[in-house]
C-alpha positions, 0 to 999 in steps of 0.5 A: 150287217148279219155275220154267217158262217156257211157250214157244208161237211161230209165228215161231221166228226165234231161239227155240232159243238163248232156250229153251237160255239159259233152261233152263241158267238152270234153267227146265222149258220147258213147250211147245206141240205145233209149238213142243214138237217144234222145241224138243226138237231144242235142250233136253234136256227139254221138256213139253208142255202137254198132259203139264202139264195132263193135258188134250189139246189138242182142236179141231184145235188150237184149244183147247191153254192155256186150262186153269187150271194154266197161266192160273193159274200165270201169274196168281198174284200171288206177293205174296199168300200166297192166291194161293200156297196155291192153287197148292199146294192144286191142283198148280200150278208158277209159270210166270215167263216167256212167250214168245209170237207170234201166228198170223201172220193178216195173213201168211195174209190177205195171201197171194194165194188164201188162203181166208176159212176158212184166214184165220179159222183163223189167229185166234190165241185162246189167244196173246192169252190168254197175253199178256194174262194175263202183261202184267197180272201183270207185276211177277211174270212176263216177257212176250216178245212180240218176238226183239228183246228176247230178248237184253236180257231174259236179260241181266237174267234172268242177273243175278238172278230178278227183272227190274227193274221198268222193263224189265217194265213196258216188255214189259207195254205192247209185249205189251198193244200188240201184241194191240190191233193184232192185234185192229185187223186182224182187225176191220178184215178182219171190216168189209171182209167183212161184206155190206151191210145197214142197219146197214153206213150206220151211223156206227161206235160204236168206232173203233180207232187201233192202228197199228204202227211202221212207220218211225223218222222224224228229226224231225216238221214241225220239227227239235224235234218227235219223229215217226214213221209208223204203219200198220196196213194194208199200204200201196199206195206205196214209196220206190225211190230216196232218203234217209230219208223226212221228216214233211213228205215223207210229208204231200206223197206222202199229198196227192199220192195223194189228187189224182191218183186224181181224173184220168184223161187223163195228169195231172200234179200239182205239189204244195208243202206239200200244196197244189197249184201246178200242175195239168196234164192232156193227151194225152201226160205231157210235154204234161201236165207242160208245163201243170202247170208253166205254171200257176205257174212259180215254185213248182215248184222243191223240190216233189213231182211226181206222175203217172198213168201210167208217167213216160216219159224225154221228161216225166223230163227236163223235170222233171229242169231244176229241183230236184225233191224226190219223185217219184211215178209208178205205174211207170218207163220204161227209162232213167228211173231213169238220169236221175233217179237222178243227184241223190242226195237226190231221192226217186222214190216207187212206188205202185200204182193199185189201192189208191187206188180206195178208201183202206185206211183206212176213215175220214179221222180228225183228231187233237184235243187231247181226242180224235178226229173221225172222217168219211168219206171225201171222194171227189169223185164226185158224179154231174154230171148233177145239177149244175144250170144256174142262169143264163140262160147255159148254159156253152160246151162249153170253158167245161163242160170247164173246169169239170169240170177245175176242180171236180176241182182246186178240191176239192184246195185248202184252204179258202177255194179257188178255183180258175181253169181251162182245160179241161185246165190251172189257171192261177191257184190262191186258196187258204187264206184267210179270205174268198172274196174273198181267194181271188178276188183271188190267184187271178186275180192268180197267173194275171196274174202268168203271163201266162194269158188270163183270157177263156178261163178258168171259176172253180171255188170249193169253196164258195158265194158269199156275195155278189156281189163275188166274180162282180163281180171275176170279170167284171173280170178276164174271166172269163165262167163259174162253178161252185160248190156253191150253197147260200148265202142269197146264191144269187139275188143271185150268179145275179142278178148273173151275168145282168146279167153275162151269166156262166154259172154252175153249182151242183153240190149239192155243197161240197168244203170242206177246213178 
């Protein structure tokens, strides 16, 4: 019985010296019209589907291998004798090989003036098809759905007709993937497309984790853990300069980008194990940089900096005093590259404003050990005209303005956080602890630590008070004004006490929790 390997390729990148291989190890190379053509210059004999069949392909291309001499040559289990009596009752060759790679649709749809029509068009119908049919039957045909493993499967193919079973079961998973992923892009294209309606508010029924290996990482959070970084979006950053990125690196930058979409006067944010230790805003980067860096002077050192506006030479050199590991910035002056590039294992990191308006990704998604929790997004962009003023006190206009510095950075810190704030600068960061309390206590002793006036300061807790005790020692330590989500069974005390006090508070109707 004739062996045929079908052979349909938008990506022809070594494809001729495959098809030339297999063919002088005396496979008929059944084809695809595009492909058919390409391969001709290369085989001495090549058929095209169409002539297989005696079908032509119709539809302006759409229907060309969806016909039973070609899904049932690829699917006949060879061990079953049923199954050969039915190629033989219907004329029908056994296809062992399949070669395939699909519409380039993530190509078309990131080209700039693509059409929705032409992104359409390049829903591949019949590749997945193929694949699909040929991983399921894996034992009997080999499935190809990468250049990289042309030459290692003709190896194989060279030593003998059957491929060893691991190496089959190998393409059959990567062939099985890679239409998961295609399929994830399409459905991701489709959700950003629809318009709204009632349903869109819904929470969806399926949510689909294909992502592609997009870098080989040398380790994870520790030397013993194997890693590596996955997407299925193209993303909105690059690293310009520096060795390899690291888990860890990737954490930080992801953090780091999350932050300073929150900021709109020139900001700098220095970050230590994705938390802050420094938060910065002024009229000029370098003043920025300057209040950042005050807000803990220690901390800094082996962090990641990152920055709203192109990173001047002025503000590149009072961050090039101290070791920094990653810097982040949307764009880089003339010269700075000069400067920062002299320390070989710093990373500069390039990314693009634009794709922080709203995250690639659709969900935030945490991984469990049964599974997946799935939410929206916490953008932090609540209208403030609803914060409510609950004390007879109303905030100063420097203690409003410290407040909405700090609710911006206090919804940067893991819970329980808060978070002591000038107008423009934090001074004193609680963060991660297991009461609210705690929280106070670090964060008034941080700023003591560095010598900030605590007079001048408002705080900012990304959750309610429970009790007084935290308005108690806020006032101790001087602090006059407070702003938090309210919502807790302990609301009138906190506000009882801030009368007594003479403290302003704030509720915003809001909690920016992260567990």
């Amino acid at each position: 019985m004739k062996k045929y390997a079908l052979i349909s390729v938008s990506d022809k990148s070594g494809i001729d010296k495959l098809a030339v291989e297999l063919e002088a190890l005396g496979y008929t190379i059944l084809s695809t019209s595009n492909t058919a053509l390409h391969l001709k210059q290369y085989c001495k004999n090549v058929v095209e589907i169409s002539d297989y069949t005696g079908f032509p392909e119709i539809l302006g291309g759409r229907v060309k291998t969806l016909h039973p001499k070609v899904h049932g040559a690829i699917l006949a289990d060879r061990q079953k004798d049923a199954h050969l009596s039915c190629l033989n009752e219907h004329d029908i060759g056994q296809i062992d090989v399949v070669v395939i790679n699909l519409y380039p649709f993530a190509e078309v749809k990131a080209k700039e003036g693509s059409t929705h029509e032409e992104i359409i068009e390049n829903i591949d119908i019949g590749g997945p098809a193929l694949i699909r049919a040929a991983a399921k039957n894996y034992r009997n045909v080999t499935i190809l759905t990468d250049s990289k493993d042309y030459e290692p499967t003709l190896e194989h193919l060279k030593q003998g007709d059957e491929i060893p079973e691991c190496w089959s079961i190998y393409l059959a998973q990567k062939a099985f993937a890679k239409v998961s992923y295609y399929d994830d892009m399409i459905a991701g294209y489709l959700e950003a497309e629809r318009s709204e309606t009632a349903l869109e508010k819904d929470f969806p029924e399926f949510i689909d984790l294909a992502a592609k290996m997009n870098m080989q990482l040398r380790y994870g959070e520790n030397p013993h853990q194997k890693a590596g970084f996955y997407t299925n979006r193209q993303d909105g950053w690059v690293c310009s300069h520096g060795k390899v990125l690291s888990f860890n690196n990737i954490m930080d930058i992801n953090a780091s980008l999350k932050a300073i979409r929150l900021f709109e006067d020139p900001t700098v944010i220095i970050f230590k194990h994705c938390n802050p230790c420094g938060v910065g805003s002024g009229n000029t980067l370098a003043e920025a940089y300057k209040r950042a860096f005050e807000t803990d002077t220690v901390a800094p050192f082996g962090g990641i900096v990152v920055v709203n506006r192109s990173l001047d030479l002025e503000t590149a050199v009072m961050i090039n005093r101290i070791f920094t590991e990653i810097i982040i910035a949307p764009a880089y002056d003339e010269g700075v590259f000069d400067v920062l590039t002299k320390k070989k294992n710093r990373r500069l990191i390039t990314y693009d404003p634009e794709t922080l308006v709203k995250p690639s990704n659709p969900y935030e998604i945490k991984t469990m050990l049964w599974g997946y929790l799935a939410q929206e997004w916490d953008n932090v962009n609540e209208d403030i005209n609803d914060w409510r003023v609950m004390t007879n006190r109303s905030p100063s206009k420097q203690e409003f303005d410290a407040m909405l510095f700090g609710w911006r950075t206090v919804s940067l810190l893991n819970s329980n956080a808060i978070a002591l704030c000038y107008p423009q600068q934090a001074i004193g960061l609680g963060i991660g602890q297991t009461s609210r309390i705690d929280s106070v206590s670090i964060s008034i002793w941080k700023a003591r630590k560095f010598k900030h006036d605590l007079n001048l300061a408002v705080c900012a807790s990304d959750g309610f008070f429970p009790y007084r005790d935290s308005i108690d020692e806020l006032y101790q330590a001087g602090v006059k004004a407070v702003i938090q989500p309210g919502g807790s069974r302990g609301d009138e005390e906190c506000i009882e006490a801030c009368n007594e006090l003479d403290m302003a508070m704030v509720f915003t109707g809001y909690r920016h929790f992260r567990h």
